[in-house]
C-alpha positions as CSV (number, residue, x, y, z in Angstrom):
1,X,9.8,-16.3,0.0
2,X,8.1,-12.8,0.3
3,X,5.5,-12.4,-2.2
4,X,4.3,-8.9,-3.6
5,X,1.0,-9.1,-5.9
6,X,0.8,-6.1,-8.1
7,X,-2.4,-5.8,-10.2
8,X,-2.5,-4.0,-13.3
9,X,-4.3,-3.1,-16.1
10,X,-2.1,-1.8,-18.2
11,X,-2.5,2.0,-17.7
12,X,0.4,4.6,-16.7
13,X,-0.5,4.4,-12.7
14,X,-0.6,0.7,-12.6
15,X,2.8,0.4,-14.5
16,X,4.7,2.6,-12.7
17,X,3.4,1.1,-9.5
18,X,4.7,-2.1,-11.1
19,X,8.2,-0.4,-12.0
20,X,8.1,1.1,-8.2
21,X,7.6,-2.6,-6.8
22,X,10.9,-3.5,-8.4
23,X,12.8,-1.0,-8.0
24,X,12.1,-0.8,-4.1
25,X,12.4,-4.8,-3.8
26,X,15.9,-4.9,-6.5
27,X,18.6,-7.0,-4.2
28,X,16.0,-8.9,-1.9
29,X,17.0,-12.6,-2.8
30,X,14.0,-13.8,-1.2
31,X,10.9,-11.7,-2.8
32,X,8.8,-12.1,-5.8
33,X,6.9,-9.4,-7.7
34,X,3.6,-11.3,-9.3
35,X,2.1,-9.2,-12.3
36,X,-1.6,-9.8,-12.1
37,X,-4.3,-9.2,-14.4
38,X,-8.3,-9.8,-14.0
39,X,-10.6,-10.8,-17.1
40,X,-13.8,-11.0,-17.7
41,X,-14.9,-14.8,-17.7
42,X,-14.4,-16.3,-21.5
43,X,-17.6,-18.4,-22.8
44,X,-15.5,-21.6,-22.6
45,X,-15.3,-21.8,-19.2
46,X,-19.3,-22.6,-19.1
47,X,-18.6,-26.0,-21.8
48,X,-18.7,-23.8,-24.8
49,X,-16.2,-23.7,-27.6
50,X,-13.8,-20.5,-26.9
51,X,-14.4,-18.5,-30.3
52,X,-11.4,-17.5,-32.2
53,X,-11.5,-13.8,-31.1
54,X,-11.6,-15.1,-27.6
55,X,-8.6,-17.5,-28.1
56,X,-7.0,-14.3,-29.9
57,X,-7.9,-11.9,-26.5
58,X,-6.2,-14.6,-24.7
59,X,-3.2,-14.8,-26.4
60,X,-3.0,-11.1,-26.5
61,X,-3.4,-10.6,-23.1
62,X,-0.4,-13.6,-22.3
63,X,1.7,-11.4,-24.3
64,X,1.0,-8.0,-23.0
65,X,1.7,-9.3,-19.1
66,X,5.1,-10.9,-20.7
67,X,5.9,-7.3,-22.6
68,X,5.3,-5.9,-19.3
69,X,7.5,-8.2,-17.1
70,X,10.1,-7.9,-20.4
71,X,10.2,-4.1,-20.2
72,X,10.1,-4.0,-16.0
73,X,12.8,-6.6,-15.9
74,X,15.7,-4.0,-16.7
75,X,14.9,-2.1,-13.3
76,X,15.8,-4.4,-10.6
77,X,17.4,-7.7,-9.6
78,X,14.2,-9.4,-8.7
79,X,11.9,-12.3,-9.5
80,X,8.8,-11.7,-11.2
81,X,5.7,-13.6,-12.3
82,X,2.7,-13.3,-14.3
83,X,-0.5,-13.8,-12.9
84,X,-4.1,-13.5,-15.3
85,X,-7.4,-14.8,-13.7
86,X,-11.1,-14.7,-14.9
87,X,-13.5,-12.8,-12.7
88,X,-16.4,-10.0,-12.4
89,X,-14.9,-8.3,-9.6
90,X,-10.9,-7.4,-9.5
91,X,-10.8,-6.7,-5.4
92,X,-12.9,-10.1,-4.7
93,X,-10.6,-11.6,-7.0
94,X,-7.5,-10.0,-5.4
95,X,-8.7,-11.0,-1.3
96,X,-9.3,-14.9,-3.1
97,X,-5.1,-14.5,-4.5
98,X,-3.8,-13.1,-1.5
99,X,-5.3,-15.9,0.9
100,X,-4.3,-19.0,-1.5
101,X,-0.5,-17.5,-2.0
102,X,0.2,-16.4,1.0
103,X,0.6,-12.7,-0.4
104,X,2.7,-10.1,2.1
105,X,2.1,-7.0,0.8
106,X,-0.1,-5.7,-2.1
107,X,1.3,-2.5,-4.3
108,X,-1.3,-0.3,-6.3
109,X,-1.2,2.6,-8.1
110,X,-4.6,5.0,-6.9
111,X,-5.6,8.2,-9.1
112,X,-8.0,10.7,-9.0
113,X,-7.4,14.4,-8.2
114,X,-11.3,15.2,-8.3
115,X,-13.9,13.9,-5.7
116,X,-15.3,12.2,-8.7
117,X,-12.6,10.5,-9.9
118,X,-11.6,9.8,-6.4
119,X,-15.3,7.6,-6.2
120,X,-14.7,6.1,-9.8
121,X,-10.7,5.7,-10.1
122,X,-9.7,4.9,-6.7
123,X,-12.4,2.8,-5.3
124,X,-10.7,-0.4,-6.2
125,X,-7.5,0.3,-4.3
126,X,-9.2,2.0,-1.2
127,X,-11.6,-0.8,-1.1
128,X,-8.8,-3.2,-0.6
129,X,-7.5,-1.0,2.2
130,X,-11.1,-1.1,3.4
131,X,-11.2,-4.7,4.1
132,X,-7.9,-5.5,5.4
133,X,-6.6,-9.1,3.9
134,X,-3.0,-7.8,3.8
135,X,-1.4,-4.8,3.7
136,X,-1.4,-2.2,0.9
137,X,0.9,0.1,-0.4
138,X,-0.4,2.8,-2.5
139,X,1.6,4.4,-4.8
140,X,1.1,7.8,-6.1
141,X,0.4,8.4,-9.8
142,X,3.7,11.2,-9.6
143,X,5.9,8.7,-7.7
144,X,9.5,8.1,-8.4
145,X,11.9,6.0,-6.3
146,X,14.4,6.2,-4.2
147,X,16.2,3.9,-2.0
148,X,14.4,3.3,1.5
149,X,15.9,5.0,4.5
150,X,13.5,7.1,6.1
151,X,10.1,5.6,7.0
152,X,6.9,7.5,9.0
153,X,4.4,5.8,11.0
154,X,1.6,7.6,11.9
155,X,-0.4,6.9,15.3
156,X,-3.2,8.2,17.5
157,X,-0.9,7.2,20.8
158,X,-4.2,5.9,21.7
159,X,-4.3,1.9,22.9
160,X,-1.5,1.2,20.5
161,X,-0.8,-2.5,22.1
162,X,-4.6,-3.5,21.0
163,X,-4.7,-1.1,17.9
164,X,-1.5,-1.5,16.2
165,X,0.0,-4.7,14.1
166,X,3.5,-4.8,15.1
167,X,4.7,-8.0,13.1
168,X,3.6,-6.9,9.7
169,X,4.8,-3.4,10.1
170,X,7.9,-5.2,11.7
171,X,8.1,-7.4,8.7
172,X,8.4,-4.6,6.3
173,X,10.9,-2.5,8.2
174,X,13.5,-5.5,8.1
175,X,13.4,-5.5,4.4
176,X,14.9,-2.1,5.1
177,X,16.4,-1.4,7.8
178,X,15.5,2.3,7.9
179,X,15.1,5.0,10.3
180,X,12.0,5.1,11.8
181,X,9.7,8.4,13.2
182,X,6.3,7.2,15.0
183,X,4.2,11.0,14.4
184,X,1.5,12.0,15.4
185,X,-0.2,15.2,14.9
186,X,-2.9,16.5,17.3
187,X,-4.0,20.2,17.9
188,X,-3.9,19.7,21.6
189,X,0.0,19.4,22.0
190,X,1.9,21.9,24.2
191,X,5.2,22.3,25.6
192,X,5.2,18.9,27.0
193,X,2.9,15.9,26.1
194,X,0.2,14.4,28.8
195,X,1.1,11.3,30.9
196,X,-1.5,9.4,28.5
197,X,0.6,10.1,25.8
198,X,4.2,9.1,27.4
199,X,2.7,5.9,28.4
200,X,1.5,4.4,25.1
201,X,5.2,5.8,23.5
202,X,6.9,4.1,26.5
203,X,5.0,1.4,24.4
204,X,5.9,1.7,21.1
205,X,9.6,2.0,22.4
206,X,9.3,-0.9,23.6
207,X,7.7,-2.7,20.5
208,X,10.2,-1.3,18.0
209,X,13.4,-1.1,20.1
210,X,15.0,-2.9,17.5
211,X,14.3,0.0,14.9
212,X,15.9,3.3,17.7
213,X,12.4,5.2,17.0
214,X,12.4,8.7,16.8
215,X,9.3,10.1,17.7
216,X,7.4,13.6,16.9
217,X,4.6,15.2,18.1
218,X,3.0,18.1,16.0
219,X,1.0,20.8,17.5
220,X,-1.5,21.7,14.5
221,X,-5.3,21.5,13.0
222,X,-4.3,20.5,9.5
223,X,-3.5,16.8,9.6
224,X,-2.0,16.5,5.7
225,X,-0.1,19.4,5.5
226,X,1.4,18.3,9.2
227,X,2.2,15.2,7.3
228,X,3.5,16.7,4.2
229,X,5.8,19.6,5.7
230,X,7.3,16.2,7.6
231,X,7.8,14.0,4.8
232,X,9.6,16.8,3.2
233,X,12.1,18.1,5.9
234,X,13.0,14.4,7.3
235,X,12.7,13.1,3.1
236,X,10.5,10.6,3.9
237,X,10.2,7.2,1.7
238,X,6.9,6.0,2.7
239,X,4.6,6.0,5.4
240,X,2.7,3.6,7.3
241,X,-1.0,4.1,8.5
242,X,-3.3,2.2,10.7
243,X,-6.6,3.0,9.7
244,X,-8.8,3.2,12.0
245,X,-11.7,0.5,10.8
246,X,-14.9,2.1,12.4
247,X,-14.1,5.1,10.5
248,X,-12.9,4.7,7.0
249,X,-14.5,5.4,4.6
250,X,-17.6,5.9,6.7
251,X,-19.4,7.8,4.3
252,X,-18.9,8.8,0.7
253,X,-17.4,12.4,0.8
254,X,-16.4,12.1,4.6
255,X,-12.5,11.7,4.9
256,X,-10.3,9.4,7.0
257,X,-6.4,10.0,7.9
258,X,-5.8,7.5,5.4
259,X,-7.9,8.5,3.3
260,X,-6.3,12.0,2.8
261,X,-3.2,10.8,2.9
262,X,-3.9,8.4,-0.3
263,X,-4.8,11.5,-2.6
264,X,-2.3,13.5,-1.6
265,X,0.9,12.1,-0.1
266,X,3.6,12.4,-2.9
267,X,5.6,9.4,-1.3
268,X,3.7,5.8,-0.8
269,X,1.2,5.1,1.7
270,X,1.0,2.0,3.2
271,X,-1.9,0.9,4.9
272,X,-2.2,-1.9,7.5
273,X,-5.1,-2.6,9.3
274,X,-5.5,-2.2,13.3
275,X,-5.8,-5.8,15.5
276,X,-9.3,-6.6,15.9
């Protein structure tokens, strides 16, 4: 079984990241989309009697994760669960899920077009990035499916045997079965790449033979829009990122790769960690 958590709470980026999940993962006999909810922590968990209006924001809470799972039902042939835990801290709550149910791949939605709503709005989902239990796929508030044929995987062609995690990357390309580009954008590119460079894709062809990468390398300053003008000529689906861990999110306003790329992709990012 393949399990994909999808926290919510209810808003218009969390539920269409819930209505992406199934959509993308209609047809896969062997995954499960889990609907989950944090609360704060009832006063009958310390002895005391639950009040009635606590009993009441129970029930109602029940019934607005089954309305949900009623209402996302209609949009794909998958299995899907309700989740609801107490807890004063969603992402600790979500790293404590993921370990005990063996989670694959967590989806969230991530808003915020302003710097402060990008520190307020999307800390929760870049956190998670941040600390690397399990992959993440962030999905933009704009985002509308379409079937998965064309996947990106951005790389720094730099170490990419000790950097990069083949076997969960691997693990979501068989769901599948796309075509796969390995980019990578650097202002330094000429007519021909350096030997450095041909030796870690010698590499990657190796690692994802199974896959026929195609590979690109982008002459130019600008590392979104390089990303952007790509996704839209090849119509890419989504795109996988290895952030680099010494460097995300290294200091409020400063700006990973990743980072960037979570703002202002208009296809999903998803984000798995480097080895180490």
């Amino acid at each position: 079984m393949k399990r994909f958590l999808v926290p919510t709470d209810f808003s218009d980026t969390s539920k269409n990241a819930a209505a992406y999940a199934v959509k993308m993962l209609s047809g896969q006999p062997a995954a499960e989309v889990i609907l989950y909810y944090v609360f704060d922590k009832p006063a009958g968990d310390d002895g005391s009697l639950l009040t009635e209006d606590e009993i009441d924001r129970q029930t109602v809470l029940g019934n607005a994760l089954g309305n949900m799972k009623d209402e996302l039902s209609p949009l794909g042939d998958v299995k899907i669960s309700c989740a609801a835990e107490h807890g004063s801290s969603l992402i600790d709550n979500i790293e404590r899920y993921v370990v005990r149910h063996n989670i694959d791949l967590v989806i969230m939605g991530i808003t915020g077009a302003t710097k402060v709503e990008q520190i307020f709005m999307g800390s929760n989902t870049l956190k998670l990035v941040k600390d690397g239990i399990c992959p993440v796929m962030i999905i933009p508030p704009d985002a509308t499916f379409s079937p998965v044929r064309e996947v990106a995987l951005t790389s720094d062609f730099k170490d990419v045997n000790a950097t990069i995690p083949y076997e969960p990357i691997k693990a979501l390309l068989d769901l599948f079965k796309p075509t796969l580009y390995i980019i990578n954008v650097d202002s330094e590119h000429y007519v021909e790449i350096s030997e450095e460079y041909k030796i870690e894709r010698a590499k990657l062809e190796r690692q994802f033979a199974d896959y026929n990468p195609q590979f690109a390398f982008i002459r130019m300053f600008d590392f979104l829009d390089a990303i952007n003008n790509f996704t839209r000529d090849k119509d890419i689906d989504f795109i996988i990122t290895v952030p680099r861990k010494h460097s995300f999110l290294s200091g409020l306003f400063k700006t990973s790769h990743t980072k960037k790329l979570a703002y202002h992709s208009t296809v999903p990012i998803v984000a798995v960690n480097e080895i180490g």
